[in-house]
C-alpha positions in Angstrom: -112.0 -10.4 -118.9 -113.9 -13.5 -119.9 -114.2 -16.7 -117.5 -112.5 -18.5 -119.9 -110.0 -16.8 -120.8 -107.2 -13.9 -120.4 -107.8 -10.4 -121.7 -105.0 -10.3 -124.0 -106.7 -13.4 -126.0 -110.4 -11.3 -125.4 -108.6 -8.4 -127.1 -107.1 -10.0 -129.5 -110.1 -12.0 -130.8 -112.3 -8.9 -130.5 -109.8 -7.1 -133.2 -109.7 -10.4 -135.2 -113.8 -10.3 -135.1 -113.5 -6.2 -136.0 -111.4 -7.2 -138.8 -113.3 -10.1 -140.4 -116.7 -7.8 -139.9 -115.4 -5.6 -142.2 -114.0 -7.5 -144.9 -117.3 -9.3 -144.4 -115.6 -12.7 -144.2 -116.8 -15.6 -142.0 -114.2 -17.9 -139.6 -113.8 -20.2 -137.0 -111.6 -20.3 -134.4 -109.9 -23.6 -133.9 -106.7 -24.7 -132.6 -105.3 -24.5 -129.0 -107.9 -22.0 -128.1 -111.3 -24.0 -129.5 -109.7 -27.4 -127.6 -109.6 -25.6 -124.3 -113.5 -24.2 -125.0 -114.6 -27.4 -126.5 -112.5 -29.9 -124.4 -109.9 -29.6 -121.9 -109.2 -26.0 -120.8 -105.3 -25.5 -121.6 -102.7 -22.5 -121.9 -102.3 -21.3 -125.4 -101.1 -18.1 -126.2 -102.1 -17.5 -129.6 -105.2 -17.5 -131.9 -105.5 -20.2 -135.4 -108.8 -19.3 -137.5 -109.9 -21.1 -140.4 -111.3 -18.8 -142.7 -113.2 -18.6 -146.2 -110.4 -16.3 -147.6 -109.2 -16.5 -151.1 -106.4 -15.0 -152.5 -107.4 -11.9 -153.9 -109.0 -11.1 -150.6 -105.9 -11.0 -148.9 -105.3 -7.8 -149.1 -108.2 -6.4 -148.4 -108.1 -8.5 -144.9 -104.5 -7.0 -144.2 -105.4 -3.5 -144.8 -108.5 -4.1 -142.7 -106.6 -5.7 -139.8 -104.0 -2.8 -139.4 -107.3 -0.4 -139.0 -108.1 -2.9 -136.4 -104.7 -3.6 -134.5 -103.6 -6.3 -136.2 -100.2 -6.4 -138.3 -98.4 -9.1 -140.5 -95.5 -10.8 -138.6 -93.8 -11.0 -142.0 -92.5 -9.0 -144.7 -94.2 -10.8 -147.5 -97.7 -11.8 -145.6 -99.7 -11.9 -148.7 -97.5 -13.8 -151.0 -96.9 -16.4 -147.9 -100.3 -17.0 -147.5 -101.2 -17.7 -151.0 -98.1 -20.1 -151.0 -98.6 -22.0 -147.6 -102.3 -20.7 -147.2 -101.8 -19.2 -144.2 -102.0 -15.3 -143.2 -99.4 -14.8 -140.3 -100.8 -11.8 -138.3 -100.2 -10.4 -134.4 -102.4 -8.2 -133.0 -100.2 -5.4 -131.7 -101.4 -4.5 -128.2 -101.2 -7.6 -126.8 -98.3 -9.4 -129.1 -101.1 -12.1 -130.0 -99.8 -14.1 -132.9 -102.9 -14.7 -135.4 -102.9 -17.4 -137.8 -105.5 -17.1 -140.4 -105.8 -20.0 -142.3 -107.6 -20.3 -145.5 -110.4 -22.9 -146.0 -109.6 -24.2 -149.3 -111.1 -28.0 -149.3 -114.5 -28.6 -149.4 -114.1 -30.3 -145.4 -112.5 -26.9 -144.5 -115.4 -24.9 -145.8 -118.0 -27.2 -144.8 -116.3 -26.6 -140.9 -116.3 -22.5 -141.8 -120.5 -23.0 -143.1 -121.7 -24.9 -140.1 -119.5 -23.2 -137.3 -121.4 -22.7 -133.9 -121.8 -19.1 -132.5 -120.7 -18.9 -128.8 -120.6 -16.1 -126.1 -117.6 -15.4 -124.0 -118.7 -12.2 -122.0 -119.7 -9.5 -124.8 -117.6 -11.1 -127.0 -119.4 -13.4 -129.5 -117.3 -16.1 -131.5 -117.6 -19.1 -133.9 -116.0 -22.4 -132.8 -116.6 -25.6 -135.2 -118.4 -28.7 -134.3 -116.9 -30.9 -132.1 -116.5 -33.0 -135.1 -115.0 -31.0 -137.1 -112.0 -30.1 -134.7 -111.5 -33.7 -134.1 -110.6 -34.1 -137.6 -108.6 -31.7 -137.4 -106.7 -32.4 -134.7 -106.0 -35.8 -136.0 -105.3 -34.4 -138.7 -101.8 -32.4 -137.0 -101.4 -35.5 -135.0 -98.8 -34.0 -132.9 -98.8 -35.1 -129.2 -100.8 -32.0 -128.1 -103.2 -33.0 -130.8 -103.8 -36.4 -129.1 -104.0 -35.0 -125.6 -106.6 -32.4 -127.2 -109.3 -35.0 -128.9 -108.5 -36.5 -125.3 -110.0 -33.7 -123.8 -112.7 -33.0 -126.6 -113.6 -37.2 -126.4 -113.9 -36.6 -122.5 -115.9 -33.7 -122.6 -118.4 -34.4 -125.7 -119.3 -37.9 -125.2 -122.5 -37.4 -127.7 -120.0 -36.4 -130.5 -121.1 -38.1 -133.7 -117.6 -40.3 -133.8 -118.3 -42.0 -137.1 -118.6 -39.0 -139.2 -115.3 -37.9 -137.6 -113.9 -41.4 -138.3 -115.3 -41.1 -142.2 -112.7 -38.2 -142.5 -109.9 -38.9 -141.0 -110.1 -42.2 -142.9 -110.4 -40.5 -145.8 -107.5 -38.3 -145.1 -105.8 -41.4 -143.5 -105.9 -42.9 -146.9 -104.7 -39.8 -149.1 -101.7 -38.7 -146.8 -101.1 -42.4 -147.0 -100.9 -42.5 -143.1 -102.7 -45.2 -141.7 -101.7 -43.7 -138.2 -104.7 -41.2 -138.0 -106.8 -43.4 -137.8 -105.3 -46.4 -136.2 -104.6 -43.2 -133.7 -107.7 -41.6 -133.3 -109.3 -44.7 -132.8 -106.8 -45.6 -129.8 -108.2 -42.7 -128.5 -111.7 -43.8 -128.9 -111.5 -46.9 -127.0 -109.5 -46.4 -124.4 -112.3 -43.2 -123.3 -115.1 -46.3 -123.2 
């Protein structure tokens, strides 16, 4: 077991690794588990990756992952994910959920390109920039997603805040909610 986190989740990721190394495709892990790295530590109990995976690779990646312990929690994985653009996956042993998502805009492969590698024990993972997960996380906007870019604010204070801002604007502006921002930028001040 890692310092940072329980074996189940070590297990899990290691399988998750296994499974991308041999369908020789590249992913960060963001969500719950990449705040509590980057930020805050927190409980979470399952593992979100955004991956460069496109369609006709899905396959390939679920055969992969059952040679490596992990198995769709649905029926139809493959034709879910190419609808909502998300693989649901648990890895057996440990009843891990897995959510692969698949980078399709150019912000979501740009996070995938320029993800940092990190050690946890023997284990070696990729977690985005600091940046990058504050986008995202004001992005989902729900409450745990404001207490996370709390944590990530708290514990990053070199974080290069305009760039983030220059996104969520941008996605602000298309979603045509004026909250992430407005949000996010709550956030901001109230850490200074």
């Amino acid at each position: 077991m890692t310092a940072e986190l329980p074996q189940s989740l070590v297990d899990a990721l290691e399988a998750l690794q296994e499974c991308l190394r041999r369908t020789d495709r590249r992913a960060i892990i963001i969500g719950g588990l990449a705040a509590s790295l980057l930020g805050r530590p927190r409980l979470t109990r399952d593992i979100d990756a955004l991956a460069d995976v496109a369609d006709e690779d899905l396959a390939s990646i679920i055969e992969s992952a059952g040679a490596t312990g992990i198995e769709p929690r649905i029926h139809d994985a493959r034709e879910f994910a190419i609808r909502s653009r998300v693989l649901l996956l648990r890895h057996r042993a440990s009843q891990i959920d897995i959510d692969l998502v698949m980078a399709t805009l150019p912000f979501e492969q740009d996070a995938v390109t320029s993800g940092q590698r990190r050690s946890l024990g023997s284990l070696e993972i990729r977690l985005p920039r600091v940046e990058d997960l504050l986008i995202m996380k004001a992005i989902a906007h729900r409450p745990r997603d404001l207490a996370d870019i709390e944590g990530l604010l708290l514990a990053n204070p070199d974080a290069d805040l305009e760039r983030a801002r220059r996104w969520i604007r941008e996605f602000a502006e298309a979603s045509t909610q004026p909250e992430l921002l407005e949000d996010f930028d709550r956030l901001v001040a109230a850490r200074r």
